[in-house]
Structure formats: C-alpha cells, structure tokens
C-alpha positions, 0 to 999 in steps of 0.5 A: 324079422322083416315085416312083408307089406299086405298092399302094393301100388307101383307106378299108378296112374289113372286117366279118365277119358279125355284127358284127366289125370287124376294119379299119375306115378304113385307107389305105395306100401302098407305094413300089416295093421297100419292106419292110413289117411288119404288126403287132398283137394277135390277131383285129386284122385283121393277116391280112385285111388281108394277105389283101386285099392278095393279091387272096384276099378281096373281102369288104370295103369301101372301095379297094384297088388294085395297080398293074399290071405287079406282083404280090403273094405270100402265105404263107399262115398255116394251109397246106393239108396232106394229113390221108392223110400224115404231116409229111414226106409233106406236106413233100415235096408241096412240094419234089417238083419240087427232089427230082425234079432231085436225083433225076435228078442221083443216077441220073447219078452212080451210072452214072457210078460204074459202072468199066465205064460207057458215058460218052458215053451217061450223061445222054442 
C-alpha cells in the first residue's frame, strides 16, 4: 500500500526584495510521521523554508501544500517577549495556565494541612 505524502514543496523559490534569493527550485516530500532536519549556513533559507511550511509566509514562488486533516507547528526563532518584563515574567506568560493548576493544587493542600479542616468542603 503506497503511503501518501502529508507535505509538498514543488519548484520553490523565495526572493526577498531586491535581489536575495534565498530557496530557489526546492521540491520536497514528507511521508507521515517522518523526522526531518533542515540544514545549512546562515542567510540560506533554513528558516523561510520552515516558515512556508508553517503556512506563515506566502511571499514565495512556486507550490507548497499540506495535505488536509494535518497540521503544522512552529517554534519560532526569535519569540515575541514583553520588553515591560524581565525573563521570568516573560517565562512565566508562558506557562501561566500549568502555574494556575499548580496553584489551585498548593491552596487545596494547605487546607488539607489544616487539623481542624472541613474535609468534605476541601476542593468544591
């Protein structure tokens, strides 16, 4: 049984203005569930290519399709950061939902250390 590709790149080329061209004819194929590493020196076009393949650039040439029913995630490089925080505030804007849990959870156990607690209200 032939296996159908979830990613294609077909004759892609990305030229920032003026004149730097950065991919140019690349075409690609991925197989589901397959592990890919992009590399190459700087200003080579590693991070374009990820971008169009994220769906967060459309200034290029040429095809580039996923397949539906699939996503893509990206990571990237530089992260938008808050310049009014410092690196833990920032940090922290990121885990804030796992820190909420964490949060409830050490309220509940410091009734729950409590001798004369009300069990049976602990956590309602």
């Amino acid at each position: 049984m032939a296996h159908e590709f979830i990613y294609q790149a077909y004759k892609l080329s990305r030229i920032y203005p003026p004149d730097k061209t950065v991919l140019e004819n690349i075409s690609l194929s991925f197989y589901p569930g397959v592990k890919i590493g992009v590399l190459g020196t700087n200003g080579a076009g590693k991070s374009s290519l990820l971008k169009i393949m994220a769906g967060l650039d459309d200034g290029y040439q040429g095809e580039a399709r996923l397949t539906a029913g699939f996503t893509v995630g990206y990571l990237a490089q530089e992260p938008q950061l808050d310049p009014e925080k410092d690196v833990k505030g920032n940090v922290m804007d990121g885990v804030a939902e796992v820190q909420g849990i964490i949060d409830d959870y050490n309220a509940v156990m410091a009734k729950w250390a409590d001798p004369d607690a009300d069990y049976d209200k602990i956590g309602k």
